[in-house]
Biopython code that builds the backbone (N, CA, C, O; Angstrom):
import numpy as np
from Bio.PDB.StructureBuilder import StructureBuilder

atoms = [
    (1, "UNK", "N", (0.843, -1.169, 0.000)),
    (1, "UNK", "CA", (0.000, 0.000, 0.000)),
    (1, "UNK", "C", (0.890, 1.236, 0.000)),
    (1, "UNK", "O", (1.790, 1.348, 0.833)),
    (2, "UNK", "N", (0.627, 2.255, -1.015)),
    (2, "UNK", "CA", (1.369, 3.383, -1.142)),
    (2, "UNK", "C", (0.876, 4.382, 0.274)),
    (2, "UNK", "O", (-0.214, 4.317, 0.842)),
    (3, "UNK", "N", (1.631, 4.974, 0.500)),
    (3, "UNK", "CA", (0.758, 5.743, 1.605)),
    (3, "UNK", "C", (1.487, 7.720, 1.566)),
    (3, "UNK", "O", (2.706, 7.706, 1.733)),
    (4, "UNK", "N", (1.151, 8.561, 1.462)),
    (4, "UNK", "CA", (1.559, 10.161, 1.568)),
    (4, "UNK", "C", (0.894, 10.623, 2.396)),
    (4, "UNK", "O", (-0.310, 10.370, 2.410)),
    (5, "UNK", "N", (1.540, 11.536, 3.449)),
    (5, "UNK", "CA", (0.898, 12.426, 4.362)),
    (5, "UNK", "C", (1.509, 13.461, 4.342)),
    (5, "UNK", "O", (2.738, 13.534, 4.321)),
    (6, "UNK", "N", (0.524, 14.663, 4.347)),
    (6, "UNK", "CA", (0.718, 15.905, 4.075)),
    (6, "UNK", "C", (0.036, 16.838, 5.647)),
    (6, "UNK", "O", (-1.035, 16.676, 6.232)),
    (7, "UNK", "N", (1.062, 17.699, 5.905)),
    (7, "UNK", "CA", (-0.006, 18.484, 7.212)),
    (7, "UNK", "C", (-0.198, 19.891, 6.651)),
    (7, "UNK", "O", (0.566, 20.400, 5.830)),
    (8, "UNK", "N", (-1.072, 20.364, 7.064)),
    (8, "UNK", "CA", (-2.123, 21.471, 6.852)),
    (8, "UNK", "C", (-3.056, 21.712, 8.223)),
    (8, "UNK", "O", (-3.429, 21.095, 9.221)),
    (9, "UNK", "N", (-3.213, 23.374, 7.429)),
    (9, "UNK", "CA", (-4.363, 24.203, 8.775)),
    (9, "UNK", "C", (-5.454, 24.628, 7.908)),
    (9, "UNK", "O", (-5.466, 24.930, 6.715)),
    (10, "UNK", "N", (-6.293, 24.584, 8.722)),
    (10, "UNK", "CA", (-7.489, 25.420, 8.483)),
    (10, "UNK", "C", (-7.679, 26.408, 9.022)),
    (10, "UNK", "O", (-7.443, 26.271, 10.222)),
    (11, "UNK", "N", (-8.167, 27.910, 8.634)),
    (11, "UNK", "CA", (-8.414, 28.824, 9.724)),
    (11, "UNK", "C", (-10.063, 28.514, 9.896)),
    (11, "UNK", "O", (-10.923, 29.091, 9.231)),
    (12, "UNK", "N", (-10.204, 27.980, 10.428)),
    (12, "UNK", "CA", (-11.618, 27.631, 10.889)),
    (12, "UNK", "C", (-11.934, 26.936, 12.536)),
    (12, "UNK", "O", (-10.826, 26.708, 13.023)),
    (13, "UNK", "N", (-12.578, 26.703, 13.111)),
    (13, "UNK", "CA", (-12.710, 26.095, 14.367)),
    (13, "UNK", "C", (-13.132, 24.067, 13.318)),
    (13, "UNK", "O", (-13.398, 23.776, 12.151)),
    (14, "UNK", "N", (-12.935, 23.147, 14.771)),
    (14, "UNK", "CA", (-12.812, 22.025, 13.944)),
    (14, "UNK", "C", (-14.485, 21.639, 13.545)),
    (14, "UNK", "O", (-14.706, 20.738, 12.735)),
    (15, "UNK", "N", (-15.257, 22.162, 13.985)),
    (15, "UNK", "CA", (-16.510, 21.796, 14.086)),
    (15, "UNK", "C", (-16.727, 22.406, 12.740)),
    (15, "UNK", "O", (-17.555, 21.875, 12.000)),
    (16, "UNK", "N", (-16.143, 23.350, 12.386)),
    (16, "UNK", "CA", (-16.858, 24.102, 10.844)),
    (16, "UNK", "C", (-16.055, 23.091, 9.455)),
    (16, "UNK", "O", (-16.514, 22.757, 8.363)),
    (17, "UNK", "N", (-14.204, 22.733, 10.331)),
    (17, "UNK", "CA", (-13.285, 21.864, 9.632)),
    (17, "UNK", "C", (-13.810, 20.222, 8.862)),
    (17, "UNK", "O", (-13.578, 19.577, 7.840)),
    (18, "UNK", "N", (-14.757, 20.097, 10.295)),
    (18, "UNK", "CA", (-15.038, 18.578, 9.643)),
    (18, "UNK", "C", (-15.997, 18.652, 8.561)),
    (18, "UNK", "O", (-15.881, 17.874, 7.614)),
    (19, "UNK", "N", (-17.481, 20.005, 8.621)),
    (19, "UNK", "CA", (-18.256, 19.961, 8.091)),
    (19, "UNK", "C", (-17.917, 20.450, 6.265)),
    (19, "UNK", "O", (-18.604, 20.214, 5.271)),
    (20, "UNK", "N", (-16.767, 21.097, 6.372)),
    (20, "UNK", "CA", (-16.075, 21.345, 5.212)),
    (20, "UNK", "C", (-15.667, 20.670, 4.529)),
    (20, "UNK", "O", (-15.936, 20.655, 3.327)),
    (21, "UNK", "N", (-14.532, 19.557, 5.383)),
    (21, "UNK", "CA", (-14.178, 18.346, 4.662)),
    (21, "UNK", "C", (-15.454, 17.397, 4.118)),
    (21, "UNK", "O", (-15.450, 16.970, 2.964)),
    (22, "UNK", "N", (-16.434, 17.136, 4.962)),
    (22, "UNK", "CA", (-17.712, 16.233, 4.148)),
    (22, "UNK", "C", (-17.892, 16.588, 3.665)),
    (22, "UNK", "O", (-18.023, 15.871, 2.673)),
    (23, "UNK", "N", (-18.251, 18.256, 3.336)),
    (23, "UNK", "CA", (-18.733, 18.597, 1.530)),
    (23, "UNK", "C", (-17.623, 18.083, 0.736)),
    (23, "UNK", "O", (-17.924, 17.241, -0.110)),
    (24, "UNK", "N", (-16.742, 18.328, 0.811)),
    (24, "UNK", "CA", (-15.321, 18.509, -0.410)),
    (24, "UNK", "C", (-15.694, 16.694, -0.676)),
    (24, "UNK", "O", (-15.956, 16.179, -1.762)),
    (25, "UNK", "N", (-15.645, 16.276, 0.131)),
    (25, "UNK", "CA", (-15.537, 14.506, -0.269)),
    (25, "UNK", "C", (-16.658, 14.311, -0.540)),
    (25, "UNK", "O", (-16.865, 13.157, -0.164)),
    (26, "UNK", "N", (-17.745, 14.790, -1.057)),
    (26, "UNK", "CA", (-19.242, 14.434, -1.158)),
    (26, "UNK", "C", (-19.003, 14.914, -2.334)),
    (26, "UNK", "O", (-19.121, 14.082, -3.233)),
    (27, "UNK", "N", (-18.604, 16.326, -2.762)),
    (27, "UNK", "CA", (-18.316, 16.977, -4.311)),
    (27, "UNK", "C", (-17.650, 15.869, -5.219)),
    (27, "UNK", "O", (-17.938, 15.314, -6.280)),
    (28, "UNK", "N", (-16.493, 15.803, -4.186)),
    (28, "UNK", "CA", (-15.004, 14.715, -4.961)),
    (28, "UNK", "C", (-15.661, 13.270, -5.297)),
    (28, "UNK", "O", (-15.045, 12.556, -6.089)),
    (29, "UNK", "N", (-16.665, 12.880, -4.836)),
    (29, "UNK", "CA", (-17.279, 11.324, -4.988)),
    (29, "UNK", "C", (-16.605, 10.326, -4.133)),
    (29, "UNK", "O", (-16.241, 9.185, -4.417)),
    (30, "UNK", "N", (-16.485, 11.185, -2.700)),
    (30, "UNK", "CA", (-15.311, 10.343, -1.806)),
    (30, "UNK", "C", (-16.566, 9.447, -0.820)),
    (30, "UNK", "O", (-17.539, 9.645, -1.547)),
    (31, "UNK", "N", (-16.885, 8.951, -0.120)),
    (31, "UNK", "CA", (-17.706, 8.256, 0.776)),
    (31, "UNK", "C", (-16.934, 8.255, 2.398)),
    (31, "UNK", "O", (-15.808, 7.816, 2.630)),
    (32, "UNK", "N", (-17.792, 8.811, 3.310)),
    (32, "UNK", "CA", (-17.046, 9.000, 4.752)),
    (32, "UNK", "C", (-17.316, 7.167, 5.196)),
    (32, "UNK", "O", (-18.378, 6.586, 4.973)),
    (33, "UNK", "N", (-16.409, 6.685, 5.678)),
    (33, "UNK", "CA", (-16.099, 5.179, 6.376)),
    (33, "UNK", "C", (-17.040, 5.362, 7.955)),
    (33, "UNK", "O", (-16.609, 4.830, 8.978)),
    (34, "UNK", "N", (-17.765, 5.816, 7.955)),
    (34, "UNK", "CA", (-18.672, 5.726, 9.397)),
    (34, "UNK", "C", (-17.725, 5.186, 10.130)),
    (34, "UNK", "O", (-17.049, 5.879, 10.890)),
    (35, "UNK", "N", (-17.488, 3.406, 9.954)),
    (35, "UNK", "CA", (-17.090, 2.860, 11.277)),
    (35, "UNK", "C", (-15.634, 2.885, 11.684)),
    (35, "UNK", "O", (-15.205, 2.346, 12.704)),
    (36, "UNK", "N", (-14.955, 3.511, 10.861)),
    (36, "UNK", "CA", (-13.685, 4.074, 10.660)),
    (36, "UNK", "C", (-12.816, 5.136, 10.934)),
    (36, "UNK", "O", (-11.607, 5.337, 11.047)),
    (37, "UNK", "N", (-14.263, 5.960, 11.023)),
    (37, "UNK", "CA", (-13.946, 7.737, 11.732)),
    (37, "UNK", "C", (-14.273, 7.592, 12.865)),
    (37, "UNK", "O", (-14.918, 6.607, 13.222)),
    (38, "UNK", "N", (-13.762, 8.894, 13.976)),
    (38, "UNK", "CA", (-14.343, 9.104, 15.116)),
    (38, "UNK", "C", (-14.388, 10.666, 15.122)),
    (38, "UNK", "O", (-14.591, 11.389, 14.147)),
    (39, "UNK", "N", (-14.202, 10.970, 16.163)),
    (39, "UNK", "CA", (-14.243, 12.450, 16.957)),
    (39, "UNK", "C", (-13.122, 13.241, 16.215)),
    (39, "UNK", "O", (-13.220, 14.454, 16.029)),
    (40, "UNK", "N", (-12.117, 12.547, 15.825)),
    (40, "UNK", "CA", (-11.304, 13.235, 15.749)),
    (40, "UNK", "C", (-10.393, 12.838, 14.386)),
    (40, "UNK", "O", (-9.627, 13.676, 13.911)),
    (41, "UNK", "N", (-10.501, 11.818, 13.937)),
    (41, "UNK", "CA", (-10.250, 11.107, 12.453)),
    (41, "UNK", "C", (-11.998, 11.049, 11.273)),
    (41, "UNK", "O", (-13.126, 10.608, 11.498)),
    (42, "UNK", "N", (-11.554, 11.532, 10.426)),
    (42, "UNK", "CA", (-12.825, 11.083, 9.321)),
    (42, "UNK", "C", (-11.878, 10.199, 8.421)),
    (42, "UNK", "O", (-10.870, 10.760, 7.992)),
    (43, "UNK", "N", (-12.062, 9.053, 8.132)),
    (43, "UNK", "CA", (-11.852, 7.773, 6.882)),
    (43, "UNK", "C", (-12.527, 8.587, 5.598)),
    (43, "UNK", "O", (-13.712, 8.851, 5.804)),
    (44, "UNK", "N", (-12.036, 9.019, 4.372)),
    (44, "UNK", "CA", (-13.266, 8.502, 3.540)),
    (44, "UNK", "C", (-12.452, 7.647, 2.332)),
    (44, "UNK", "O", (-11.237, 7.610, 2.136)),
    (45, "UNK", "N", (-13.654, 6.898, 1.507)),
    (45, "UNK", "CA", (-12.828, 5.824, 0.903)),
    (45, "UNK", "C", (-13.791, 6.169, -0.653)),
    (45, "UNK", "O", (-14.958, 6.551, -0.582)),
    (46, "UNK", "N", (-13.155, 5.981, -1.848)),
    (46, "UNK", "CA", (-13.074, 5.920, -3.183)),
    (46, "UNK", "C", (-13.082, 4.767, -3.830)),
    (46, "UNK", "O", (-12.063, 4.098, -3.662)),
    (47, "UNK", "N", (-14.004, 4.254, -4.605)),
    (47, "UNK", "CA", (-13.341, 2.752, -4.815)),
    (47, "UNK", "C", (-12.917, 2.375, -5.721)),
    (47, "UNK", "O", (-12.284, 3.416, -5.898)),
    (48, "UNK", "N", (-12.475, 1.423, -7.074)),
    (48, "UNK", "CA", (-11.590, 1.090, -8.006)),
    (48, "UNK", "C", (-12.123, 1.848, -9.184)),
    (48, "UNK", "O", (-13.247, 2.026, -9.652)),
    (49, "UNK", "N", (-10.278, 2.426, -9.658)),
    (49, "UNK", "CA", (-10.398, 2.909, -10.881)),
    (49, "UNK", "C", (-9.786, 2.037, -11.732)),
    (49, "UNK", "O", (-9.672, 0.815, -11.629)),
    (50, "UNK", "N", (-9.339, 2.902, -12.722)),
    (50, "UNK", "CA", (-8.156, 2.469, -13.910)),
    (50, "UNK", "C", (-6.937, 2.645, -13.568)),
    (50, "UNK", "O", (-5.987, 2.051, -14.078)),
    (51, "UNK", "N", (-6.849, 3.742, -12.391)),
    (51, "UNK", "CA", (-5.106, 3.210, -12.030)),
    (51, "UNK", "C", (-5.085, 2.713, -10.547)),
    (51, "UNK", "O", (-3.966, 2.708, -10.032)),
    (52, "UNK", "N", (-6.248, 2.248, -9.688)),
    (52, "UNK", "CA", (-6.002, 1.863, -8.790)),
    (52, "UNK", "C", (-7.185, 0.860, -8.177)),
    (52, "UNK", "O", (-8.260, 0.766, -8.769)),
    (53, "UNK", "N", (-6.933, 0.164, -7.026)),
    (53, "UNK", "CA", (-7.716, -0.546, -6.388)),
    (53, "UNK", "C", (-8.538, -0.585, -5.230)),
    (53, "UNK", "O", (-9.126, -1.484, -4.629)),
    (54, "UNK", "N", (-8.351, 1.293, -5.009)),
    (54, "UNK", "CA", (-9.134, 1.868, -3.902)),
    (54, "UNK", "C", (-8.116, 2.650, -3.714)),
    (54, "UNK", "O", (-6.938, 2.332, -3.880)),
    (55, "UNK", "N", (-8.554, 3.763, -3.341)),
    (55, "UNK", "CA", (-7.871, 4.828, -2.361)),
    (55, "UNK", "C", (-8.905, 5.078, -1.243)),
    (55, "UNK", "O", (-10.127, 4.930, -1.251)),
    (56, "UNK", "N", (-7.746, 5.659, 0.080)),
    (56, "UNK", "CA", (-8.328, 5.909, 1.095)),
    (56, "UNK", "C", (-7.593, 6.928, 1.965)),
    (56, "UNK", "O", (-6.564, 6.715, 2.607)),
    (57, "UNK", "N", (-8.421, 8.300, 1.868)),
    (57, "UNK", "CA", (-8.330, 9.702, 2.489)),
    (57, "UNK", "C", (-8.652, 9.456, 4.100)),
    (57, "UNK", "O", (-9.694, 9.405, 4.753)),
    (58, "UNK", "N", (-7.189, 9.323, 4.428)),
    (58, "UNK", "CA", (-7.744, 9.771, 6.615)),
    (58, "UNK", "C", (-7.412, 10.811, 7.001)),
    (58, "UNK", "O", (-6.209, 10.699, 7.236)),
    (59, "UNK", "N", (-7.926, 12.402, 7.363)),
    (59, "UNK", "CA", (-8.155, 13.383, 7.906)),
    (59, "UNK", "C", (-7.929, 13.024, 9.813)),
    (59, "UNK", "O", (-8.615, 12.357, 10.587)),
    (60, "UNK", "N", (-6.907, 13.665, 9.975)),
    (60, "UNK", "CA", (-6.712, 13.567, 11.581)),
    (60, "UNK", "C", (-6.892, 15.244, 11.614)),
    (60, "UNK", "O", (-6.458, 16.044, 10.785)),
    (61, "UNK", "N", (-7.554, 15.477, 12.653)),
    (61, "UNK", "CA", (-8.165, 16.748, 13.112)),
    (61, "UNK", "C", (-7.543, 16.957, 14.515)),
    (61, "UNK", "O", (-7.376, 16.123, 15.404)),
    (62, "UNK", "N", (-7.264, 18.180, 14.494)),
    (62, "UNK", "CA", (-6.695, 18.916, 15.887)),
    (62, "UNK", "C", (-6.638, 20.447, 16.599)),
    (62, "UNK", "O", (-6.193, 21.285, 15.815)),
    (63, "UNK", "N", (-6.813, 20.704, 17.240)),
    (63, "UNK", "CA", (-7.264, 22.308, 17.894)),
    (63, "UNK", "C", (-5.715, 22.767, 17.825)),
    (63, "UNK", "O", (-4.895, 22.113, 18.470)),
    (64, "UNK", "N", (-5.295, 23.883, 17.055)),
    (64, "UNK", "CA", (-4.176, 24.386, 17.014)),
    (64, "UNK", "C", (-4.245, 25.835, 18.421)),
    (64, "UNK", "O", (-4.280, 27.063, 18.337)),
    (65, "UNK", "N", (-4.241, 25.260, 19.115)),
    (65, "UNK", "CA", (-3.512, 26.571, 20.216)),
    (65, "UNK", "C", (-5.319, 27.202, 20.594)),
    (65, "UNK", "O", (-5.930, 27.094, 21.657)),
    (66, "UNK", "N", (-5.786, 27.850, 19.279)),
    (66, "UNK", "CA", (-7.279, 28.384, 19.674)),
    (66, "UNK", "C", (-8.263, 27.604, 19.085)),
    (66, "UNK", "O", (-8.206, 26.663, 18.294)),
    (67, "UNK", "N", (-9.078, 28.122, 19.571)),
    (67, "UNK", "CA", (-10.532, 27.500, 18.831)),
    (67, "UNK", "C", (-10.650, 27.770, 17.501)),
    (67, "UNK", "O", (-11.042, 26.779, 16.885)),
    (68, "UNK", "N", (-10.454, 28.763, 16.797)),
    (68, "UNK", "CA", (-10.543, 29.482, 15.566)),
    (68, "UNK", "C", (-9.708, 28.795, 14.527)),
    (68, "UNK", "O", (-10.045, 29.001, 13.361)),
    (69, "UNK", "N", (-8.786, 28.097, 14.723)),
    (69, "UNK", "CA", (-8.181, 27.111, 13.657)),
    (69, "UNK", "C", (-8.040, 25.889, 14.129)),
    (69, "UNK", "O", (-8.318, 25.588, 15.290)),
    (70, "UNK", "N", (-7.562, 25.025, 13.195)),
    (70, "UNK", "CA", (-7.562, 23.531, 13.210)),
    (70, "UNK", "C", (-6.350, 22.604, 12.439)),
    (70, "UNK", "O", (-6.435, 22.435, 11.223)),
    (71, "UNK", "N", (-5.247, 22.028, 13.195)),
    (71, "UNK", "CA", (-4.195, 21.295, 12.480)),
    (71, "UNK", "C", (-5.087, 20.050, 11.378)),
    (71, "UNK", "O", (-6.118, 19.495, 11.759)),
    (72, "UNK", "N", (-4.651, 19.869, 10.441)),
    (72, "UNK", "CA", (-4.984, 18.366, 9.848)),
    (72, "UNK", "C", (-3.511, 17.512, 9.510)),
    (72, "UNK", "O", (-2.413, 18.064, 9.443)),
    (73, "UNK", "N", (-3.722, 16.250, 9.342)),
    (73, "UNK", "CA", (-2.854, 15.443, 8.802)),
    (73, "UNK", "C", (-4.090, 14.709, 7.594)),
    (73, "UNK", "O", (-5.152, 14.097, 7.711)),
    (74, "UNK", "N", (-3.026, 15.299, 6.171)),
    (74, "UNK", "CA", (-3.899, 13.995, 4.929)),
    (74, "UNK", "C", (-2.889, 12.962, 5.202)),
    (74, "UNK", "O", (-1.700, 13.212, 5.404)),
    (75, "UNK", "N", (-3.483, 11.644, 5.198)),
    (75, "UNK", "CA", (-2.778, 10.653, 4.899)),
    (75, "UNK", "C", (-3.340, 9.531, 3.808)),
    (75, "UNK", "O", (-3.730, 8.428, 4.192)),
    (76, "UNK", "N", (-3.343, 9.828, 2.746)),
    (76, "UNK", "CA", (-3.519, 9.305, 1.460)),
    (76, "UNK", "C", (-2.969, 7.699, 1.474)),
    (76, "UNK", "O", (-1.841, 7.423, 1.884)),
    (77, "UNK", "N", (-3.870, 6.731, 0.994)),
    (77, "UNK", "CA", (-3.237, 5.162, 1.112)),
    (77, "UNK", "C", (-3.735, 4.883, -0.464)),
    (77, "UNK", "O", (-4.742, 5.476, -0.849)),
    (78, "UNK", "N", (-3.255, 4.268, -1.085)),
    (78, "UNK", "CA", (-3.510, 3.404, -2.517)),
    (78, "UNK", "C", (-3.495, 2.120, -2.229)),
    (78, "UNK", "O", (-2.599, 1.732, -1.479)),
    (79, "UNK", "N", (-4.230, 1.394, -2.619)),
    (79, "UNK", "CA", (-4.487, 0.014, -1.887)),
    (79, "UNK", "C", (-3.740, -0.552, -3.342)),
    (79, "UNK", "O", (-3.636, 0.027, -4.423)),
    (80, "UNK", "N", (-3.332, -1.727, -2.981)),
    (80, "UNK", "CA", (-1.895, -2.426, -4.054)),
    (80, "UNK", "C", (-1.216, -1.756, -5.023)),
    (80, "UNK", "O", (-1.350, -1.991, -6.224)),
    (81, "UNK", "N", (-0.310, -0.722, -4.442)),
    (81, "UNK", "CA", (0.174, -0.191, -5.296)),
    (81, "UNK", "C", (1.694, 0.254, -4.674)),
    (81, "UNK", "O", (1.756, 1.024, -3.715)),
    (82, "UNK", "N", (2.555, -0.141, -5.125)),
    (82, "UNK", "CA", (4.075, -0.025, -4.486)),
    (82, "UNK", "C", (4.344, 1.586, -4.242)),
    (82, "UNK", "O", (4.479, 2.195, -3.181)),
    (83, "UNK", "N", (4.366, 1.952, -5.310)),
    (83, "UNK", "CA", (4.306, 4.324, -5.195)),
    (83, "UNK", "C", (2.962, 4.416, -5.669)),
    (83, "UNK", "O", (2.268, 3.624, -6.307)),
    (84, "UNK", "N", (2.640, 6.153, -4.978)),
    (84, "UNK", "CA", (1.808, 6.580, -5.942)),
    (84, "UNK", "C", (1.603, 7.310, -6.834)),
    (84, "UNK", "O", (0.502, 7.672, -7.249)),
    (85, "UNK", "N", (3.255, 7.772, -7.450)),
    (85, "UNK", "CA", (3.444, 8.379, -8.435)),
    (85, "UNK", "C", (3.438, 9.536, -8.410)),
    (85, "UNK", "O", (4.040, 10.278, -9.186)),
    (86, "UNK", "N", (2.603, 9.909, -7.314)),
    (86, "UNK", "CA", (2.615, 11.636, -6.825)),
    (86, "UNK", "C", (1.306, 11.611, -6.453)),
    (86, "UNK", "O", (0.949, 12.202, -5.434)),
    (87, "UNK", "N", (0.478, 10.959, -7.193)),
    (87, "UNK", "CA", (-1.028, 10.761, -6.580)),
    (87, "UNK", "C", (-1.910, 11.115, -5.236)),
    (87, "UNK", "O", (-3.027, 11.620, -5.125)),
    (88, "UNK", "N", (-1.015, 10.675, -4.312)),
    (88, "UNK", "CA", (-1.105, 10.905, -3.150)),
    (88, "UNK", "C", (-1.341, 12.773, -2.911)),
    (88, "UNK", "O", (-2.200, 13.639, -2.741)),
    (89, "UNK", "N", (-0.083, 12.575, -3.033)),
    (89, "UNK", "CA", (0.309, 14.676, -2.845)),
    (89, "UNK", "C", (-0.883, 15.357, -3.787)),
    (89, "UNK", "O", (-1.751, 16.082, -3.300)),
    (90, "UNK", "N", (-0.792, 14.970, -5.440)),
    (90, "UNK", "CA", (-2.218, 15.691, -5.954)),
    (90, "UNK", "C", (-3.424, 15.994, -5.759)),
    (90, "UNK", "O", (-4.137, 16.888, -6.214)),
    (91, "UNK", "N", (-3.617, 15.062, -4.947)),
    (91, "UNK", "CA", (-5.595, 14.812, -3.973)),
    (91, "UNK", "C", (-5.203, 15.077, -3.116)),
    (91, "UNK", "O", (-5.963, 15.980, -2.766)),
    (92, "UNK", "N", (-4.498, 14.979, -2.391)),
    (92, "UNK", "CA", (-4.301, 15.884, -1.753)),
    (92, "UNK", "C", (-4.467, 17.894, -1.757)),
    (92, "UNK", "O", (-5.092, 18.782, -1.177)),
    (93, "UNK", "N", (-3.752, 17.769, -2.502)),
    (93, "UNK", "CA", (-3.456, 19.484, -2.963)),
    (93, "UNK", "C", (-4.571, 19.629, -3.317)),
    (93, "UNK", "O", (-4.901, 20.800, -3.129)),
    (94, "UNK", "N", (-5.923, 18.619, -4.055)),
    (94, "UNK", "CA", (-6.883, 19.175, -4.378)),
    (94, "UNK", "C", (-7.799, 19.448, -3.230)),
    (94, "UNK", "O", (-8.560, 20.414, -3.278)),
    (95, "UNK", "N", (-7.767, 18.723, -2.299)),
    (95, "UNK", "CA", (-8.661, 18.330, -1.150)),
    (95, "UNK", "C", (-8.807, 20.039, -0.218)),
    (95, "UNK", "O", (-9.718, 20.712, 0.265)),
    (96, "UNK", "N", (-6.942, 20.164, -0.405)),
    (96, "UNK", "CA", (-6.741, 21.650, 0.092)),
    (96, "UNK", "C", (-7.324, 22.764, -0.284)),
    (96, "UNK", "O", (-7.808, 23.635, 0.439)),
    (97, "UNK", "N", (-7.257, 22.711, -1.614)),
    (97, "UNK", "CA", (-7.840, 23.776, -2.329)),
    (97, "UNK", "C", (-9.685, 24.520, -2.261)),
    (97, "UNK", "O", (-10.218, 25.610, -2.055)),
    (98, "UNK", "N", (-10.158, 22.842, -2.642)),
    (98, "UNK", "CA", (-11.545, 22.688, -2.169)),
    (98, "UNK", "C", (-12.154, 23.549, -1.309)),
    (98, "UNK", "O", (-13.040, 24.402, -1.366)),
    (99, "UNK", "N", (-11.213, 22.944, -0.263)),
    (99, "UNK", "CA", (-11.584, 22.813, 1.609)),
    (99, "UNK", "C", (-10.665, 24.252, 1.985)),
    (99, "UNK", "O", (-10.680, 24.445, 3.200)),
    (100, "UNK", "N", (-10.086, 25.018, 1.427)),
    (100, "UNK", "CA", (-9.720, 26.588, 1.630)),
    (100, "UNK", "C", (-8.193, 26.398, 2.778)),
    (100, "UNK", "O", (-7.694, 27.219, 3.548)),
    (101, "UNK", "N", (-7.798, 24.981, 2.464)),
    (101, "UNK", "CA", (-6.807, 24.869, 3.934)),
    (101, "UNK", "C", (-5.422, 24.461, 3.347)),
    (101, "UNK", "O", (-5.176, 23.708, 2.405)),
    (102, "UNK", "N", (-4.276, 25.420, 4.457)),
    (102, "UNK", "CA", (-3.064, 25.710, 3.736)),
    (102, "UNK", "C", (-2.104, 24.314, 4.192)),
    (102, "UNK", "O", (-2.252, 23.733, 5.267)),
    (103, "UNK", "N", (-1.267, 23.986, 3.308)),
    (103, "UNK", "CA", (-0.062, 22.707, 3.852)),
    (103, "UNK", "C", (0.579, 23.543, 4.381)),
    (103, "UNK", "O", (0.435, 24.658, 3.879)),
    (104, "UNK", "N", (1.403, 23.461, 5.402)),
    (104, "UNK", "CA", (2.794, 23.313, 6.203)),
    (104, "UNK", "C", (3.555, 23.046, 5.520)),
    (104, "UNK", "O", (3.408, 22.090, 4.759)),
    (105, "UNK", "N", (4.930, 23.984, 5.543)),
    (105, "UNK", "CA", (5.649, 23.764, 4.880)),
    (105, "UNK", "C", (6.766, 23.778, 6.161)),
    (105, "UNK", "O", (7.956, 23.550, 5.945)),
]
sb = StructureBuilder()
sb.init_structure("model")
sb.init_model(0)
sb.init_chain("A")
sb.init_seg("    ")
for serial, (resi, resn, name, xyz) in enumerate(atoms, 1):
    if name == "N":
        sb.init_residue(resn, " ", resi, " ")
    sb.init_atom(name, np.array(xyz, "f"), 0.0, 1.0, " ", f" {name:<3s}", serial, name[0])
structure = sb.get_structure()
């Protein structure tokens, strides 16, 4: 399994963060993993294309210092796939864009 993780903020509180991320993955044709997420992780999962055999977006959520923003970790997985060619980082970057939230550099 290929796997990329990227960290990023939101200037948002996490309660507005999560509700942001479910649109963006509802737009993207992503599906939230119910039994997979909690309080503080959302799963969502994609299922087989032409270059892959599932991907799977995990969002770790965190209170940066105030209420008013929010740390994330993307951690992008490709299910049988040795790299992901960059794949990872691209859906990523799109996820960012979407969802208005900056990577860490």
């Amino acid at each position: 399994m290929a796997t990329r993780t990227v960290h990023a903020h939101a200037d948002e509180p996490r309660e507005q963060t999560v509700l942001t991320l479910r649109k963006v993955a509802a737009e993207r044709g992503w599906s939230l993993a119910e039994g997979e997420s909690g309080i503080d992780v959302l799963v969502f999962k994609k299922g087989l294309s032409w270059t892959t055999w599932g991907t799977k977006m995990t969002v770790v959520l965190e209170e940066e210092g105030s209420a008013t923003k929010t740390k994330l970790t993307f951690i992008s997985h490709y299910v049988y796939a040795i790299t992901d060619w960059g794949r990872g980082r691209r859906e990523v970057a799109r996820w960012l864009a979407a969802s208005g939230a900056n990577e860490d550099h």
